[in-house]
C-alpha positions in Angstrom: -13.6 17.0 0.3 -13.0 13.7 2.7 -13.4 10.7 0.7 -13.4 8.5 3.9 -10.6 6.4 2.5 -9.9 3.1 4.5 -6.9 3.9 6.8 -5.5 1.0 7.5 -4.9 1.3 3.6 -2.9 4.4 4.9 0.2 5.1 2.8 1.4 3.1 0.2 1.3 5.3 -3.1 3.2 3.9 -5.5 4.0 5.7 -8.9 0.8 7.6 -8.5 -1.9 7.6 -5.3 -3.5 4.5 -4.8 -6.8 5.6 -3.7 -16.7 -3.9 7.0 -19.9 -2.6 7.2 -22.2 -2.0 10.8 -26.1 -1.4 10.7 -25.7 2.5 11.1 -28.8 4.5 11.8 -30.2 6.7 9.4 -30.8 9.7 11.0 -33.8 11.8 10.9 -34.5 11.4 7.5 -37.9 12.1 5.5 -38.8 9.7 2.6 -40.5 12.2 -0.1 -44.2 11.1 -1.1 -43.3 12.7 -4.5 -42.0 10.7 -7.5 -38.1 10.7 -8.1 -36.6 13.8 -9.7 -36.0 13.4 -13.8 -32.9 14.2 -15.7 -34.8 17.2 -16.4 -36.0 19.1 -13.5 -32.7 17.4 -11.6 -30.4 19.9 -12.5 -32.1 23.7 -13.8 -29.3 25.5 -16.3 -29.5 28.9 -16.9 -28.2 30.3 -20.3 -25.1 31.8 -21.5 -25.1 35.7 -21.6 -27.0 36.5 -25.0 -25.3 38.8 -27.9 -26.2 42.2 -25.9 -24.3 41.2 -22.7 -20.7 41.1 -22.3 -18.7 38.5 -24.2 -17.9 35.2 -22.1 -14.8 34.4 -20.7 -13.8 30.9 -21.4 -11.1 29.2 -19.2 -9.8 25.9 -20.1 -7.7 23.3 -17.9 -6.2 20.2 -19.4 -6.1 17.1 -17.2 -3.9 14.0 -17.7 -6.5 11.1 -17.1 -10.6 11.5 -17.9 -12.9 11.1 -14.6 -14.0 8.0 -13.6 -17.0 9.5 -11.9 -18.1 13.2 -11.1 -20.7 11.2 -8.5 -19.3 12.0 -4.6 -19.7 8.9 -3.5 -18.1 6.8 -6.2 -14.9 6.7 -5.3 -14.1 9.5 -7.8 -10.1 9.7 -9.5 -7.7 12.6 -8.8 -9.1 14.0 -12.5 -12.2 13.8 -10.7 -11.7 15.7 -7.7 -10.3 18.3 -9.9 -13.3 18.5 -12.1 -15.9 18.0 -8.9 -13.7 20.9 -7.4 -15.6 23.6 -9.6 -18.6 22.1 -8.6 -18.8 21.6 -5.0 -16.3 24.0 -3.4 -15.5 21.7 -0.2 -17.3 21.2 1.9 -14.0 22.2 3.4 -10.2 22.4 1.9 -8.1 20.6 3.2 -4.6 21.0 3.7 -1.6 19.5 5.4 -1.0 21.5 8.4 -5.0 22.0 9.4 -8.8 22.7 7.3 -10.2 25.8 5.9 -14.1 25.8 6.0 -16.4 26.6 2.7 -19.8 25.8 3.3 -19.4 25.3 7.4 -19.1 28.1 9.5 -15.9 27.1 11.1 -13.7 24.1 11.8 -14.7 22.1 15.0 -11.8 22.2 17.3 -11.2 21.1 20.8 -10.8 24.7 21.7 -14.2 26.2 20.0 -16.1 23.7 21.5 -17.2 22.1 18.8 -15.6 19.4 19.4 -15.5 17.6 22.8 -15.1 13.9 24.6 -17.6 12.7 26.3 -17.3 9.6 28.6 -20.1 7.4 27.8 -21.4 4.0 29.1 -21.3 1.1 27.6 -22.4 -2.5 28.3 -21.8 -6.0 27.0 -23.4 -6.2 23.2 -22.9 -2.6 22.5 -20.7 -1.6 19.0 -17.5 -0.6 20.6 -13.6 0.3 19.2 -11.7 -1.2 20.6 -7.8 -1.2 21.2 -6.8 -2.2 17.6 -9.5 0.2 16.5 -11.6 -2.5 15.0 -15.4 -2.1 15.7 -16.6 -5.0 17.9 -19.8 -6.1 20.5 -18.5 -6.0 23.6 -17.9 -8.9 25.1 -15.4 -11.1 27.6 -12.1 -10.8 26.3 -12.6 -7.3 24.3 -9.8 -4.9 25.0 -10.7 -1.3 25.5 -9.6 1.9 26.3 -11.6 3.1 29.6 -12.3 7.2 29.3 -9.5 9.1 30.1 -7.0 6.8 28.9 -5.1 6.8 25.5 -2.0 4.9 26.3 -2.1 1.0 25.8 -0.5 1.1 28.9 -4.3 1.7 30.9 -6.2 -0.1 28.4 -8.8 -2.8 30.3 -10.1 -6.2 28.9 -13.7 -6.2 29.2 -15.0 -9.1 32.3 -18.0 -9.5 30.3 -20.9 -8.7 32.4 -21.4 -5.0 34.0 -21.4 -1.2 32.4 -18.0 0.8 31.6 -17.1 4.0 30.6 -15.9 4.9 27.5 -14.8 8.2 25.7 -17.2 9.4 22.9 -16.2 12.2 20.6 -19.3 14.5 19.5 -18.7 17.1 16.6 -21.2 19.8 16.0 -21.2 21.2 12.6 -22.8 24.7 11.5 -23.8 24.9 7.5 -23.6 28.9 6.4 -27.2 29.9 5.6 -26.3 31.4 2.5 -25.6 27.9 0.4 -27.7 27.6 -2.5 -27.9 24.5 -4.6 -26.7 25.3 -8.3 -31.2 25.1 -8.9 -31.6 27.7 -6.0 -32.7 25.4 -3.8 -31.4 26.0 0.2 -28.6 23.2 1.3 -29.5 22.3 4.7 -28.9 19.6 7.2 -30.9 17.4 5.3 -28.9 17.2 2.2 -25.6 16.1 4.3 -28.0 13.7 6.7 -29.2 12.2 3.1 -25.3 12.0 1.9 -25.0 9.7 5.0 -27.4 7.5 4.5 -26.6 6.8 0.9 -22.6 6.7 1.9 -23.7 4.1 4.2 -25.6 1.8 2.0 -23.5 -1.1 0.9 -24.5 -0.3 -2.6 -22.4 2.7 -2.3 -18.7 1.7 -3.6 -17.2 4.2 -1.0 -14.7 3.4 2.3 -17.1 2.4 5.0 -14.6 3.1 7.6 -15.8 6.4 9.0 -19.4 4.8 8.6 -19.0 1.9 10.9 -16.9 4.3 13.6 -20.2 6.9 13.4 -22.4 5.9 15.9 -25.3 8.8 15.3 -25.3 11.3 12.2 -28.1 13.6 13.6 -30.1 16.6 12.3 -30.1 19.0 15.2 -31.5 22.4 13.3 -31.9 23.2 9.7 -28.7 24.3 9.6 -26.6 22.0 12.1 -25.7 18.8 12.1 -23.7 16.2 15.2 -21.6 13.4 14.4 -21.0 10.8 17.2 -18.4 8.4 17.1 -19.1 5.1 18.7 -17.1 5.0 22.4 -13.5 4.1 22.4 -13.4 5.9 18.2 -11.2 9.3 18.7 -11.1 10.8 15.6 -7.8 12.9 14.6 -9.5 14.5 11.7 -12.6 14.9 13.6 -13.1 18.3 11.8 -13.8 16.8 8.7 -16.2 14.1 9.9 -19.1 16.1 7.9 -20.6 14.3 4.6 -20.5 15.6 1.6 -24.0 16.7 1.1 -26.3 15.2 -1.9 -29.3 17.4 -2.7 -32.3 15.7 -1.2 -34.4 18.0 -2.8 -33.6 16.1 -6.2 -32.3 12.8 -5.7 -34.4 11.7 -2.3 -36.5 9.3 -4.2 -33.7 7.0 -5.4 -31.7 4.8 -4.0 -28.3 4.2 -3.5 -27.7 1.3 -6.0 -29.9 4.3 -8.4 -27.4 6.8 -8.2 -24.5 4.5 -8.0 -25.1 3.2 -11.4 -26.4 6.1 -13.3 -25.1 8.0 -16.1 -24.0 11.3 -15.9 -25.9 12.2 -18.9 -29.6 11.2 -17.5 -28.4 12.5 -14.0 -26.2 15.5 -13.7 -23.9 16.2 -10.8 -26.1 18.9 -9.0 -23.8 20.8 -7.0 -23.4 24.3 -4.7 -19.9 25.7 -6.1 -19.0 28.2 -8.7 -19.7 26.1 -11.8 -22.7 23.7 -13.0 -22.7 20.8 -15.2 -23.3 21.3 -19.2 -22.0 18.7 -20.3 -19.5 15.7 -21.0 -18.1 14.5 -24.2 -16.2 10.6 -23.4 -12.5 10.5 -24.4 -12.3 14.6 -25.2 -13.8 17.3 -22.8 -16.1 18.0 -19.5 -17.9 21.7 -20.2 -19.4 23.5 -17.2 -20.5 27.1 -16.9 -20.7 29.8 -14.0 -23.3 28.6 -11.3 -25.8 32.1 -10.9 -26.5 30.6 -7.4 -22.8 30.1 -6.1 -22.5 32.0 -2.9 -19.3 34.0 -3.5 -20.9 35.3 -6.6 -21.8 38.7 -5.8 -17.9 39.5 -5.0 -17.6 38.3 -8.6 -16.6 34.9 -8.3 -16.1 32.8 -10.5 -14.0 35.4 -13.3 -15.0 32.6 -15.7 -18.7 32.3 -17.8 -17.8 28.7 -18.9 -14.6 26.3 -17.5 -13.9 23.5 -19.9 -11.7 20.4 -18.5 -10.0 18.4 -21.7 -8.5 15.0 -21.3 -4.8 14.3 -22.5 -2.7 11.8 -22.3 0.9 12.4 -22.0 3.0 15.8 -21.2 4.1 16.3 -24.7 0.7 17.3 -25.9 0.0 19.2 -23.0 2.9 21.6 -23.3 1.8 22.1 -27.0 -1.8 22.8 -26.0 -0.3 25.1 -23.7 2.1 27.1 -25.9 -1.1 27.3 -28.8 -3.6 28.4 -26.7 -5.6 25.2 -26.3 -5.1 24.8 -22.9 -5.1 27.9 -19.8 -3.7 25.4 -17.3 -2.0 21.9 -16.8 -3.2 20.0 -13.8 0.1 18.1 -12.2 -2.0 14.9 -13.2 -0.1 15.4 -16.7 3.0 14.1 -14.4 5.1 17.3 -15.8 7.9 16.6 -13.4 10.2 14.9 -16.6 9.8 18.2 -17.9 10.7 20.6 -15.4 13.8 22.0 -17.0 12.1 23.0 -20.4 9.4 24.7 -18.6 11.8 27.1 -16.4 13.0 28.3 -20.1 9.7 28.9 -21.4 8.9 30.9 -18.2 11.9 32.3 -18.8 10.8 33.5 -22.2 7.5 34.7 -20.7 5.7 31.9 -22.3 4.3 30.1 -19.4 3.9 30.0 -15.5 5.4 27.6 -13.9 4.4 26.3 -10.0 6.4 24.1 -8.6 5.8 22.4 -4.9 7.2 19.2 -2.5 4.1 17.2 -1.9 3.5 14.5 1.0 4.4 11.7 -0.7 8.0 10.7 -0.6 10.2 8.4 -2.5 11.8 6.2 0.3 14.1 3.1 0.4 13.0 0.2 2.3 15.3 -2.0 4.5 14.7 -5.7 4.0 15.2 -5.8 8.2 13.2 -9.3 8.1 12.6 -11.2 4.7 10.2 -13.5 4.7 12.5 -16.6 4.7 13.3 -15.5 8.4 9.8 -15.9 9.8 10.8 -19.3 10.9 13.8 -18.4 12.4 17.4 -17.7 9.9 18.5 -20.9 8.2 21.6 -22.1 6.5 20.2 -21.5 3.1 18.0 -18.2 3.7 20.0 -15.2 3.0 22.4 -13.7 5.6 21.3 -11.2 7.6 23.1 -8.1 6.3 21.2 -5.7 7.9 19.7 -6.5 10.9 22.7 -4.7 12.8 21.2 -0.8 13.0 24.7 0.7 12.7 24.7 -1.1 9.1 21.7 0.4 8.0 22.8 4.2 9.5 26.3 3.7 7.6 24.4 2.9 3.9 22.6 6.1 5.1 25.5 7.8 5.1 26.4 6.8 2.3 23.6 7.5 0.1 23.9 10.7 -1.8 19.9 11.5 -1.6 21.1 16.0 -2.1 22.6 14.9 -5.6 19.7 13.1 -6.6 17.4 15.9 -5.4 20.0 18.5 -6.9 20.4 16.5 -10.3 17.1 14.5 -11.2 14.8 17.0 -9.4 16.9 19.9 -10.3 16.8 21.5 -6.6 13.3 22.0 -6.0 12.6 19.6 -3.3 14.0 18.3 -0.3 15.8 15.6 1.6 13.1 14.2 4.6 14.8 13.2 7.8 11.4 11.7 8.9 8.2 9.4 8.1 6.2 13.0 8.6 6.5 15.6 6.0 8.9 18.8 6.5 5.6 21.2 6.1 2.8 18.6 8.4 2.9 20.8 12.0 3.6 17.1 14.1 7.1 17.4 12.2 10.2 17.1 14.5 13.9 19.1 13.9 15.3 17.1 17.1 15.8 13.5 15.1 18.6 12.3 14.1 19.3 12.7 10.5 22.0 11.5 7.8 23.3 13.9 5.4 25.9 12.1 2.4 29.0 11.9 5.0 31.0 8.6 3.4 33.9 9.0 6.1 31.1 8.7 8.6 29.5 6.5 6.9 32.8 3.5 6.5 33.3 4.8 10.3 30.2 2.5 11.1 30.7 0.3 8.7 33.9 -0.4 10.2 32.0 -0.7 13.8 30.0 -3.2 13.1 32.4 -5.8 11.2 32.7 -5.0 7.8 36.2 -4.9 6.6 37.8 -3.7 3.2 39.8 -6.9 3.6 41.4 -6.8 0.2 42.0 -3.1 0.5 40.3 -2.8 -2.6 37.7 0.1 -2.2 36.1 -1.4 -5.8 35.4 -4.3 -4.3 32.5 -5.2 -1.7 33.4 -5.6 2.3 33.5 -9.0 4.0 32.8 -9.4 7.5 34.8 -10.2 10.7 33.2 -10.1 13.9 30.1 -8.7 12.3 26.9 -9.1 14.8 25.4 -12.8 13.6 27.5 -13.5 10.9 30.4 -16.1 10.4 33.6 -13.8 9.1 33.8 -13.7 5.1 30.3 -12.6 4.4 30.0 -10.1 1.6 28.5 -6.8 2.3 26.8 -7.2 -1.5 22.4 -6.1 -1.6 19.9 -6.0 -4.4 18.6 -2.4 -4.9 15.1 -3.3 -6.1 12.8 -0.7 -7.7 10.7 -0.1 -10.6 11.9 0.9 -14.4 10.6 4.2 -14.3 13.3 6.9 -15.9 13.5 8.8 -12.4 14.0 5.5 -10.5 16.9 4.8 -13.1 18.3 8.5 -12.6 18.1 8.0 -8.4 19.8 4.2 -8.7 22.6 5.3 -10.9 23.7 7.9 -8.3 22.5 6.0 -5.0 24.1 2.7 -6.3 27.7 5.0 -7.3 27.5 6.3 -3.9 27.3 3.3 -1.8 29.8 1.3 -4.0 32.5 4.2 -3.1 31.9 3.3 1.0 32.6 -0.5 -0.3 29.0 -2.0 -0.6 28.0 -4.0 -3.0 24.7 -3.5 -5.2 23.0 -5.0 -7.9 20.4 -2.7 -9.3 17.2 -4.9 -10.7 14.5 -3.0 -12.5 11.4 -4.6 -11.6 8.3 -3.9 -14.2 6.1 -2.2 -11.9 3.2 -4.5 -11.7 5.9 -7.1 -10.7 7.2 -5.1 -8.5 3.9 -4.1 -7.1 2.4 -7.8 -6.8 0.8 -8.8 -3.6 2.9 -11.8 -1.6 4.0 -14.8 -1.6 5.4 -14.1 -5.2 5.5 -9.9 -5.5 9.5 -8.9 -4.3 8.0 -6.0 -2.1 4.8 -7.0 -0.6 6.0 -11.3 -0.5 9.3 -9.5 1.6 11.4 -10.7 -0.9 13.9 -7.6 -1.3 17.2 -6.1 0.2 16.7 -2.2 -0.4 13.3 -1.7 -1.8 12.7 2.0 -3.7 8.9 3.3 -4.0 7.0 6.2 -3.2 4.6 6.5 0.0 2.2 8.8 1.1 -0.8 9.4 3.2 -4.7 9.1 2.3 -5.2 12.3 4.7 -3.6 14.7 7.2 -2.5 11.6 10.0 1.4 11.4 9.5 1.3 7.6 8.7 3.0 5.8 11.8 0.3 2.6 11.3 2.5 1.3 8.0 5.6 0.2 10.6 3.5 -1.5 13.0 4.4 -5.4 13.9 0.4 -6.4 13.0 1.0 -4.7 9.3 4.0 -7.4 8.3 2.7 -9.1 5.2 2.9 -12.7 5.8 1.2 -15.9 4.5 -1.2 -15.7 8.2 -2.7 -12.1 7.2 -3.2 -13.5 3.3 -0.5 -11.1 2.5 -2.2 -7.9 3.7 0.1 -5.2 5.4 1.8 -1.9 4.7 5.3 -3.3 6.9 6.8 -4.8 4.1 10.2 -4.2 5.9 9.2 -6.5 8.8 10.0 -3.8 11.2 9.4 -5.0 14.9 9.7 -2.6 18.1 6.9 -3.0 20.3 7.9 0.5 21.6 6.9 2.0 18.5 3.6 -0.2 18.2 2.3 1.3 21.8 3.7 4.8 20.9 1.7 4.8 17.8 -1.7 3.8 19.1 -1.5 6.5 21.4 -0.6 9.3 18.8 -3.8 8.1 16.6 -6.0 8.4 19.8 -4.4 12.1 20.2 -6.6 14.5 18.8 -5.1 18.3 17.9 -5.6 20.7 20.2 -4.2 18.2 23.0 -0.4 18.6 24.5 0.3 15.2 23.9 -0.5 15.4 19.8 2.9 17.1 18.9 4.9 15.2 22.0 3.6 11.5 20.9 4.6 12.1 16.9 7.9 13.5 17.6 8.7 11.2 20.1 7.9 8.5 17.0 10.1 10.2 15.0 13.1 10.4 17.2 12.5 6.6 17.1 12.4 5.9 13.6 15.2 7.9 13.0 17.9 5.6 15.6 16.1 2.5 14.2 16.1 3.5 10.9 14.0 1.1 9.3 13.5 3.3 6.3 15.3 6.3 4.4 13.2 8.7 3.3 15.1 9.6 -0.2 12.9 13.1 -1.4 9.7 14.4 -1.4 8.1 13.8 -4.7 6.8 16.6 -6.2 3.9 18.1 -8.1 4.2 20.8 -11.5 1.4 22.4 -12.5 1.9 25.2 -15.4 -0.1 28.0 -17.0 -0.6 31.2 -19.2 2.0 33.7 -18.1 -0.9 36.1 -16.8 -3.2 33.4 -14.9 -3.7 34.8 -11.0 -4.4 33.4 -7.9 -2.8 29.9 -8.8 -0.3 28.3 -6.8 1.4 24.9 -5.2 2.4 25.0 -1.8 3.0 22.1 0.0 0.2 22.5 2.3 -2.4 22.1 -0.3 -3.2 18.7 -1.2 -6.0 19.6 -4.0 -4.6 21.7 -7.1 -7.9 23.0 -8.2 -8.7 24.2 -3.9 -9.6 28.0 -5.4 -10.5 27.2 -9.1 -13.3 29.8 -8.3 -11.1 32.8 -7.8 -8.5 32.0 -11.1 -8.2 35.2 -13.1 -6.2 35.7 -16.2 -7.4 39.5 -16.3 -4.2 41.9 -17.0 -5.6 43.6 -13.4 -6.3 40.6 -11.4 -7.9 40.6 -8.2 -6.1 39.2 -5.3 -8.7 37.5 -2.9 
């Protein structure tokens, strides 16, 4: 399910994920006459199957944090999503190279139809994106995009006074007519036209992003909805611009401040997927049990009578609850990567499953191209500027042993990027440049850009002569910053042992993370206050996250410190390139073209080294079915419906 995150909060995920309001119109939406829906008739709960039937079938999943919400539209934590995973199934899955549709008929494309641009007039006053996809009136001075053109290159500054065109994406989506609310009750256009509404209500602590870019969220049947951006907005994840619905049926008479702030226990979750809500018990366990109404039920889904989620707290006690019988299944929330190696042997034993998988987030170390100090131009005092020559920054490349690290600390089960985009996302590019541990190569450019093993003393750091900007005798010496985590150690010993044998100098500093993590003038990373900066990044959704090396995302004292660029990257090539790959939609030729021409241009400036993909560990009974981690999925629990530990499973 889209959470409409903020994107231009688009990447940074540190150790874990870290997860502007217009007058939108409500749509066609009916105010019930009838008095709001009680914790009793909100959500109706068959019983368990009585002594005559068939003995349940219990399943239980074990979780490394407790929800924070199991409410849609509350900005819900990854333990969560898992739990609200059993209970809505979708709307759609998502996953990294495209969308699989649930409880739509099928995934609005380009080439369906479903999808199309529209050129649309628009005159002064009008809500408008424009070029720096910020929602404005139109006025004198307002840069646009006129329809038909996605390159900054064609984009117009409004005169202020006549009509122009604009493109306007329109998405038609198609509910299956076969959705049942857990209490029977039909799910229609009205439930997701009533999701908007309340999603748009500033009482509702969820991203207004996609809600100020939505010009008209429209009921066209009982079982199809549209959603129009407003002109100048194209959407690459158009095809999952659908809100989650919320039954109007049951919660219509409140508001959104009402079902923002209430309990769980007065108002149940109230969902369509193949579990319902029993019931929650703080700090232990969330119960549910199989939904009667769930759509895929009469081919047998869910194999489970009642699916319990228990909350624990560190990996130790998971693997236990594992190995007893406590637990079916450890969601990757319990962070089981430390563990990787004892889990192989008790797979190897037969005691456990074990699924392994990359994910999209990936460890990377950051160039300190343009420390704050330089914003005023480089002084006598500021630090010299070691690595503003590009043939510096490809030899430490070089030099950085990133297969050991994946080999040793990750024991071979992920991979080295060569790009910003991940190896499994379909915009990814094999024609970039790419640095595999070559030292010779490596002290090759070293040597090519001025830095000299004067001394001939491979233990000791090289010195400059000739180097681009620098006065001769400069020590080639950097701070490797990162935070004290034990895999950050493991990486640092071996990247810090690999650049010292191409003659660099490094002093490793272990930063405690909320430190290292602090927003500028004072944090190291986001006040630009660092040499070689080591953290994780990812991506709120399927975009491949170009926006985080834009010139308009340095941190600086001007922008208060906000910005993703903490490396102070600056190629206004890359800037236009960019904006025109987020105004490409899928489906178009220029979509794969613009992203890998991006890549090809990261990789020669190389303003970042991707150092591995993080990955995710998830691990079960030895007979669980239909479970795995791939990297394409980015939601564990996608098919918790169709999880069997039957001897004879069936195979969807």
């Amino acid at each position: 399910m889209k959470q409409h995150l903020l994107r231009k909060c688009l990447g940074l995920l540190f150790t874990a994920l870290l997860f502007t309001a217009c007058n939108v119109p409500d749509g066609n939406v009916e105010t019930p006459t009838s008095q709001p829906a009680t914790a009793t008739n909100a959500v109706e709960t068959p019983s368990l199957p009585d002594a005559s039937q068939l003995e349940p079938k219990y399943f239980t999943i074990c979780l490394g944090q407790e929800p924070n919400t199991l409410y849609p539209y509350g900005n819900p934590n990854p333990a969560a999503r898992s739990v609200m995973a059993a209970l809505y199934d979708g709307p759609v899955d998502v996953f990294l190279d495209g969308y699989q549709p649930v409880i739509i008929e099928t995934i609005p494309s380009l080439a369906n139809g479903d999808a199309q641009i529209v050129p649309v007039k628009a005159t002064r006053g009008d809500l408008v994106v424009n070029t720096d996809d910020e929602v404005v009136l139109l006025d004198a001075g307002v840069d646009f995009f006129p329809a038909g053109c996605n390159d900054p290159a064609c984009a117009q500054r409004y005169s202020g006074s006549g009509d122009i065109e604009m493109d306007q994406l329109v998405v038609t989506f198609r509910i299956q007519s076969e959705i049942r609310w857990s209490d029977g009750h039909p799910l229609t256009a009205q439930d997701t036209i009533f999701a908007h509404r309340i999603a748009s209500n500033s009482e509702t602590p969820a991203s207004k992003y996609l809600v100020d870019r939505t010009q008209i969220y429209e009921e066209v049947d009982e079982l199809t909805v549209q959603w129009w951006g407003r002109p100048g907005f194209l959407d690459p994840t158009f095809a999952d611009n659908f809100w989650s619905p919320l039954p109007f049926h049951a919660w219509g008479g409140f508001s959104a401040a009402d079902l923002a702030r209430a309990e769980v226990e007065s108002r149940p979750p109230l969902g369509w997927g193949a579990f319902l809500f029993e019931s929650w018990t703080r700090g232990e366990s969330i119960r549910l049990r199989k939904n009667p109404n769930y759509f895929r039920a009469e081919d047998g889904f869910p194999a489970f009578d009642v699916l319990t989620f228990r909350f624990l707290h560190d990996t130790e006690s998971g693997i236990s609850a594992l190995t007893s019988g406590e637990c079916d299944l450890l969601d990757s929330s319990l962070r089981l990567e430390s563990q990787v190696e004892l889990l192989l042997e008790l797979e190897n034993s037969k005691t456990v499953k074990v699924a392994i998988a990359p994910t999209n987030i990936m460890e990377r170390l950051d160039f300190g191209i343009n420390p704050v100090s330089y914003d005023n131009g480089i002084g006598i005092e500021d630090r010299p500027n070691l690595l503003g020559d590009v043939r510096t920054r490809q030899a430490i490349a070089y030099c950085l042993d990133r297969q050991r690290v994946v080999d040793e600390v990750l024991s071979g089960l992920t991979y080295v990027p060569q790009t910003f985009v991940p190896n499994a996302h379909p915009t990814y590019s094999t024609q970039v440049d790419n640095y595999p541990f070559d030292p010779n190569t490596g002290i090759g450019l070293l040597e090519d850009a001025g830095w000299v093993d004067a001394d001939k003393d491979p233990a000791t750091p090289r010195t400059s002569r000739g180097a681009l900007g620098l006065p001769d005798g400069i020590t080639l010496s950097l701070s490797y910053q990162t935070t004290e985590a034990l895999q950050r150690r493991q990486t640092a010993e071996i990247l810090s042992a690999s650049l010292r044998e191409c003659g660099i100098g490094i002093d490793v500093k272990y930063v405690p993370v909320n430190d290292f993590y602090a927003p500028g003038p004072d944090g190291p990373l986001f006040g630009r206050q660092f040499d070689l900066g080591v953290y994780a990044v990812g991506a709120s959704g399927l975009e491949p996250n170009c926006v985080g090396y834009q010139e308009s995302e340095i941190p600086s004292a001007s922008n208060n410190w906000l910005g993703l660029n903490v490396i102070g990257y600056k190629n206004p090539d890359f800037d236009a390139l960019c904006q025109k790959a987020r105004r490409s939609l899928p489906g178009q030729p220029a979509y794969l073209d613009n992203y890998a021409r991006l890549q090809s241009i990261f990789a020669n400036d190389l303003p970042s080294l991707p150092l591995y993909a993080r990955l995710k560990v998830a691990v079960s009974r030895p007979d669980l079915c239909n479970f795995e981690l791939t990297p394409n999925i980015l939601q564990d629990l996608w098919n918790v419906e169709e999880l069997d530990y039957d001897s004879a499973c069936r195979v969807p």
